[in-house]
C-alpha positions as CSV (number, residue, x, y, z in Angstrom):
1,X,178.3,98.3,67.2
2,X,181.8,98.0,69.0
3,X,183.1,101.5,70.1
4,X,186.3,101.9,68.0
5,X,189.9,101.9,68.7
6,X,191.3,105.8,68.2
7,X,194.3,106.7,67.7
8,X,196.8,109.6,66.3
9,X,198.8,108.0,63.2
10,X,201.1,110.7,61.8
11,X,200.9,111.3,58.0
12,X,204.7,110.3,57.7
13,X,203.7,106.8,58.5
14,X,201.5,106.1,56.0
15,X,203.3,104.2,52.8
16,X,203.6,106.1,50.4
17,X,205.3,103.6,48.2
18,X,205.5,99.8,47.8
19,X,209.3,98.6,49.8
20,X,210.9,97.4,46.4
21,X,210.4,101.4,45.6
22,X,212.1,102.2,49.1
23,X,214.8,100.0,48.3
24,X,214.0,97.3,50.3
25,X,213.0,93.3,49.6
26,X,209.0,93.0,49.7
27,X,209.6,90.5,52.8
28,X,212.3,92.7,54.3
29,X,209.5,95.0,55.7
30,X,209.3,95.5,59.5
31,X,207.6,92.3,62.1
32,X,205.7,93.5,64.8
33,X,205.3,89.9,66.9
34,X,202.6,90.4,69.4
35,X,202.3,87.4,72.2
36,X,198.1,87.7,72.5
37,X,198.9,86.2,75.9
38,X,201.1,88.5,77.9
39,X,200.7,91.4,75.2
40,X,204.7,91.7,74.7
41,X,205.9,92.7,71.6
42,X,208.9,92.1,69.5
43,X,210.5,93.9,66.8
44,X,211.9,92.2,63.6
45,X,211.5,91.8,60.2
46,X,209.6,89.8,58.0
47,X,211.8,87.2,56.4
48,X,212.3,86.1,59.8
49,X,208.8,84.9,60.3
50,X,210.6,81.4,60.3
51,X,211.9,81.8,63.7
52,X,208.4,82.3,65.2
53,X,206.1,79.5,63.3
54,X,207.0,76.1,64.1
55,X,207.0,72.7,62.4
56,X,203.5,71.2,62.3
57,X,201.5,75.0,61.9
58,X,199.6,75.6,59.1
59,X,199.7,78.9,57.1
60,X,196.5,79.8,55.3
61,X,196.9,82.1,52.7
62,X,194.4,84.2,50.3
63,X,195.0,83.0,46.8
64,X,192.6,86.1,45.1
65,X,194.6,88.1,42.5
66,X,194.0,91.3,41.9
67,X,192.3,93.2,39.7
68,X,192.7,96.9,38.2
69,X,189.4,98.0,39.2
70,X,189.5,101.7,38.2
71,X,188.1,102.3,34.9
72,X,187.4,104.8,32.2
73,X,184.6,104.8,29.7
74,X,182.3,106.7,27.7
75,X,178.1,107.0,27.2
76,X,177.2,105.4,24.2
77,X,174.0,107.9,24.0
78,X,176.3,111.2,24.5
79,X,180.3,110.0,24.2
80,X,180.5,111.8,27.7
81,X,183.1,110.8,30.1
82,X,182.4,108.2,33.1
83,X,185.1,106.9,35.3
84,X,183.8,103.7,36.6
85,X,185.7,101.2,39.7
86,X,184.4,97.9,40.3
87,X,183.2,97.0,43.3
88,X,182.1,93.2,43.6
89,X,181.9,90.4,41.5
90,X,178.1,89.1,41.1
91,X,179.0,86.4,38.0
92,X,180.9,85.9,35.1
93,X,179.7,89.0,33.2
94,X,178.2,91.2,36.4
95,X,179.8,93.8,38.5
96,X,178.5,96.0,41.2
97,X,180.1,99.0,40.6
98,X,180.7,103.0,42.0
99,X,180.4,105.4,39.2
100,X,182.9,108.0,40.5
101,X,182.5,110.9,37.4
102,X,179.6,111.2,34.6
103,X,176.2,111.0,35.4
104,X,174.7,107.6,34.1
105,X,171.1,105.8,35.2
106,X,169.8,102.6,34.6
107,X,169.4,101.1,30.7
108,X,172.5,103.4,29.9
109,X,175.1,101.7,27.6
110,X,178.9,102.4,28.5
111,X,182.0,101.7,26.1
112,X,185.4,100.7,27.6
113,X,186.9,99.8,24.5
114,X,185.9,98.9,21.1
115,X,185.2,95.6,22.3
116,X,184.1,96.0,25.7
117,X,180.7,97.8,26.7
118,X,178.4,97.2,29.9
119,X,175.0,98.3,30.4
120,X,173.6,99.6,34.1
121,X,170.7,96.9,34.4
122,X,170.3,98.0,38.3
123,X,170.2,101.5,40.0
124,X,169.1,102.4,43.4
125,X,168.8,106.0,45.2
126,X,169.6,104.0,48.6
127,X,173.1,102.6,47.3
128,X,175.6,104.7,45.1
129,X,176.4,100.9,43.7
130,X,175.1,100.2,40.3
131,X,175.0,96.8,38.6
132,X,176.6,96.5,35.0
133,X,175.8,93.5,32.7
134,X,179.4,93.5,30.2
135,X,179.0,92.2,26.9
136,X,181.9,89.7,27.7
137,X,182.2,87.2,30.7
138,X,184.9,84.5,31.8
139,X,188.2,85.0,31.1
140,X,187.5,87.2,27.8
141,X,185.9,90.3,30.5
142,X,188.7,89.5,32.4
143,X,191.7,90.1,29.7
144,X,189.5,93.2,28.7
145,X,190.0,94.2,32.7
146,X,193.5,93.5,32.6
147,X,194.3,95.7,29.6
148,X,191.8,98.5,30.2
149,X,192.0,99.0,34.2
150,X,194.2,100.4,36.7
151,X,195.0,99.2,40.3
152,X,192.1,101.6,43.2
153,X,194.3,104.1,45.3
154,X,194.0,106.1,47.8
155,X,194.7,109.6,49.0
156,X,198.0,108.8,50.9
157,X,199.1,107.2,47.9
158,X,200.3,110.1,45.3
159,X,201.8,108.3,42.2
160,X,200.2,105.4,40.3
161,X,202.4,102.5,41.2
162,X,201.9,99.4,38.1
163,X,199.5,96.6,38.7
164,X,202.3,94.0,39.8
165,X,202.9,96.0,43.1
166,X,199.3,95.4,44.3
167,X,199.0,91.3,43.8
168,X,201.1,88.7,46.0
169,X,203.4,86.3,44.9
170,X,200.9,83.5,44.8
171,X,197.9,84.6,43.6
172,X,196.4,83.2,41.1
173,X,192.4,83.7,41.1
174,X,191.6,87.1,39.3
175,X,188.5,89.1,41.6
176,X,189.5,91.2,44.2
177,X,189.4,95.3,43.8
178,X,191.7,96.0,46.7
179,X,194.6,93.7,47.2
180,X,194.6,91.2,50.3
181,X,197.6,92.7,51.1
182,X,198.7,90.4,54.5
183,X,200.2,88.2,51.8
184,X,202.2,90.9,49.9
185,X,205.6,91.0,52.2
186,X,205.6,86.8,51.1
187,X,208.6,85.9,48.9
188,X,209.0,82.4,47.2
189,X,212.0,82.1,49.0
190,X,210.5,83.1,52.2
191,X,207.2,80.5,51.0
192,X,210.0,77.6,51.0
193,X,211.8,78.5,53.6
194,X,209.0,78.0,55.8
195,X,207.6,74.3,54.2
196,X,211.5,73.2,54.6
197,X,211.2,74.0,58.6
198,X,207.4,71.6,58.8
199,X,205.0,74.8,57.8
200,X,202.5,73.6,56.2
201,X,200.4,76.1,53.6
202,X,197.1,75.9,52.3
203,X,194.5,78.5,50.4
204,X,191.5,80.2,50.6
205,X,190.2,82.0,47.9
206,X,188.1,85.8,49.3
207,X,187.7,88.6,46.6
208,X,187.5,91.8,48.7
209,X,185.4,94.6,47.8
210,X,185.7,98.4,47.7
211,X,186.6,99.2,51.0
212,X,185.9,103.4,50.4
213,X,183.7,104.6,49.0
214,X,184.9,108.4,48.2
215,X,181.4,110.1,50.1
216,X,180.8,110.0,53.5
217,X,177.2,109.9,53.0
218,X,177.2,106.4,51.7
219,X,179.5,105.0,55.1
220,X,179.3,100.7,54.7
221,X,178.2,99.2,58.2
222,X,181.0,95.8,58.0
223,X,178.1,93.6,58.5
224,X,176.9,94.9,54.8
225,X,179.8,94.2,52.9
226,X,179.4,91.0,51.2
227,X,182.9,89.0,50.0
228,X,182.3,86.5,47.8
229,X,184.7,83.3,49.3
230,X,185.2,79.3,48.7
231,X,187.6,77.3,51.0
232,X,188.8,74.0,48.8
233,X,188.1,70.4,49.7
234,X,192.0,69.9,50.2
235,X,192.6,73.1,52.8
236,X,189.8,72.4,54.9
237,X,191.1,68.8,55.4
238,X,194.5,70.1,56.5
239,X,193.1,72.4,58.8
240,X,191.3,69.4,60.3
241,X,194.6,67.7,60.5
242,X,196.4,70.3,62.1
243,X,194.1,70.8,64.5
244,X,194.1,67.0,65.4
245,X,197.6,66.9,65.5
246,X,198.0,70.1,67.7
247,X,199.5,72.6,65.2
248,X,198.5,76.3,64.7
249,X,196.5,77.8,62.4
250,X,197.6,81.1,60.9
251,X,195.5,82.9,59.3
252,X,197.6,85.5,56.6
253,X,194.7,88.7,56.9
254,X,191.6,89.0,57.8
255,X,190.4,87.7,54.4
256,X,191.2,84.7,55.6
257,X,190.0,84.3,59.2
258,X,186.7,86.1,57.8
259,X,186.0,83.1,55.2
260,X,187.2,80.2,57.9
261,X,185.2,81.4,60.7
262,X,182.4,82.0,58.2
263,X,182.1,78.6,57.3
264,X,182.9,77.0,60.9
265,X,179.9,79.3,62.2
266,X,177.4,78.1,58.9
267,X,178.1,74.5,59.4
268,X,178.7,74.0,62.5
269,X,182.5,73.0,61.7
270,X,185.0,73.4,59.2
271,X,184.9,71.9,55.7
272,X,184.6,72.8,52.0
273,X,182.4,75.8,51.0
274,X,181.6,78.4,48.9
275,X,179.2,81.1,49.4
276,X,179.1,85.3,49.8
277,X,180.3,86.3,53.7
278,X,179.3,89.7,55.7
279,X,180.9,88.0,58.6
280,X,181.4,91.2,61.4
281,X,184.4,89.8,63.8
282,X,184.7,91.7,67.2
283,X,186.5,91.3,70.9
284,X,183.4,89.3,71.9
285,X,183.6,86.3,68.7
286,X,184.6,83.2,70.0
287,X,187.2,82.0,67.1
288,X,186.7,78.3,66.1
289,X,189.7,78.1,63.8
290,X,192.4,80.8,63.6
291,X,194.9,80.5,66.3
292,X,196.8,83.6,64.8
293,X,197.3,86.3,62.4
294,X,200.0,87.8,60.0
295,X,198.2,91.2,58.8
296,X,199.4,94.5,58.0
297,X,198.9,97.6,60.4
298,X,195.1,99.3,60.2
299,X,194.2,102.5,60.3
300,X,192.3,103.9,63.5
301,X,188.9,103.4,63.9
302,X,189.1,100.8,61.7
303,X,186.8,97.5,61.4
304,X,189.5,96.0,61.2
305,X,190.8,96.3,64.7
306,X,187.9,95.0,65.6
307,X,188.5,91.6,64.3
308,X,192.3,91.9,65.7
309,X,190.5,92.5,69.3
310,X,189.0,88.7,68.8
311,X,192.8,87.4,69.1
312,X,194.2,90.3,71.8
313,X,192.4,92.1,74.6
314,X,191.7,95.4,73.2
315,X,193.9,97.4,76.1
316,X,197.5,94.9,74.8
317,X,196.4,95.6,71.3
318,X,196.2,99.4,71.8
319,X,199.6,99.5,73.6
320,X,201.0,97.5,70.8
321,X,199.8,100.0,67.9
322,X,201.3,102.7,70.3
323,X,204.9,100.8,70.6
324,X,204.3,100.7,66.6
325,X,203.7,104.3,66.3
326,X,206.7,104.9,68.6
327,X,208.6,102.3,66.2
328,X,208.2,104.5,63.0
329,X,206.6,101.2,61.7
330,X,204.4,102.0,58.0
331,X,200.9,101.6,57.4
332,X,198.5,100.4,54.7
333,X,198.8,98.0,51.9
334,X,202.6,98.8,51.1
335,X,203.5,99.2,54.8
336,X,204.7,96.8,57.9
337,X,204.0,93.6,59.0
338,X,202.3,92.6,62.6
339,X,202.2,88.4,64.1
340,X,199.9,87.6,66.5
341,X,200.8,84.3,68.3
């Protein structure tokens, strides 16, 4: 294991609240563009990501929606209370999931709604993940989802902000539990702006996981957390394109250069694929696709700086996260925005 990057991140810089809440566009959020050459950083602001991609790149972008992944239910057996939040998506009608209140064990029968129910057909005492087989599957589980859920937050996060803040303006495939949020400062506008100029955009689909989960005790190594991913005939013929032609690849979060670099490592290059990724990404991975990165800021000690480190020696990215800091830049999912070229 790496030794993490450590930091002090002031409680003030945490977002508390998505931009449209803070009066400001969703792409009018701060730009931190960090040159992974010479480590120099320059200060903007989102919508004018334009000015630094040029005709010929590609952007890749996560198309996984959202889902409200927090949910309430009841014991069939006693009617007592059990909040449940979904955790990954096995198949059409099975979830690994954290039970977060109520005591429940394997066999037990849960009731979300009058149509909806689940039963706990796996438990372990080495994970705090159980497996629930619903009653419903397709798009019927996921209407029930929809109506019955609400959006995962966390403790620097005090009021319970609607779904539609936590998805991105182009997502369309329902499965991830925490939203892929390098896409969320992307407008339409911006999205057009950006294919008139010679950008090209393609998509990946990764449904994250349950990044937290609430107990120390049960602490997930980033080399056990499994994402389920496919990459689409169509995008990973661009990228091929691109790459013969000269253009950039930039990858928009580490959803996405997780699931590229996945498949370029499983098959030797990059083409079509589908499959489950625990993909670990550190200052000593040699990257075979992504030539840079739009993410959001991370947290210290994060796994995520880890994968950033692969684009940036560690001592530039550090420096850069300080002039950040200095910046007053915001972190987290409704926070600022940071370009590695």
């Amino acid at each position: 294991m790496q030794s993490a990057m450590k930091f002090e991140l002031p409680d003030e810089l945490n977002a508390k609240q998505p931009p449209e809440r803070r009066g400001l566009r969703r792409d009018y959020v701060k730009m931190m563009v960090l040159n992974k050459t010479t480590g120099q950083t320059n200060h903007t602001q989102f919508y004018q990501l334009d000015r630094f991609l040029k005709k010929g790149d590609l952007l890749v972008l996560n198309a996984s929606r959202t889902v409200p992944a927090v949910l309430k239910s009841k014991k069939e057996l006693d009617g007592s209370e059990v909040e449940i939040r979904l955790a990954h998506r096995k198949n059409e009608s099975i979830w690994e999931a954290l039970p977060v209140s109520g005591n429940v064990k394997k066999d037990d029968v849960i009731r979300f709604s009058p149509t909806l129910t689940a039963t706990i057909i796996e438990q372990s005492d080495d994970t705090p993940f159980v497996s629930l087989a619903f009653n419903l599957c397709c798009s019927s589980l996921f209407d029930q989802i929809y109506d019955l859920g609400e959006p995962v937050r966390y403790e620097y996060i005090q009021e319970p902000w609607n779904l539609d803040y936590y998805q991105t303006v182009f997502a369309t495939i329902p499965g991830s539990v925490e939203m892929p949020s390098a896409g969320r400062a992307f407008s339409w506008e911006l999205l057009f702006r950006l294919q008139k100029k010679g950008v090209k955009i393609a998509y990946i689909t990764l449904h994250t996981g349950l990044s937290y989960l609430l107990d120390d005790k049960w602490h997930k190594e980033p080399d056990k957390n499994f994402e389920n991913y496919e990459v689409p005939k169509e995008t990973a013929e661009l990228i091929l394109e691109t790459k013969n032609a000269g253009g950039r690849i930039i990858a928009v979060g580490t959803t996405v250069v997780r699931t590229l670099e996945t498949v370029a490592i499983e098959k030797g290059m990059l083409q079509a694929a589908s499959g489950w990724t625990n993909l670990y990404i550190t200052e000593n991975t040699k990257l075979q696709v992504c030539d840079g990165l739009i993410t959001g800021m991370h947290e210290p000690e994060a796994s995520h700086l880890q994968l950033l480190s692969a684009f940036v020696d560690r001592e530039k990215l550090y420096s850069a996260y300080t002039d950040a800091i200095h910046q007053r830049y915001l972190w987290h999912e409704f926070g600022d925005m940071n370009l590695i070229l």
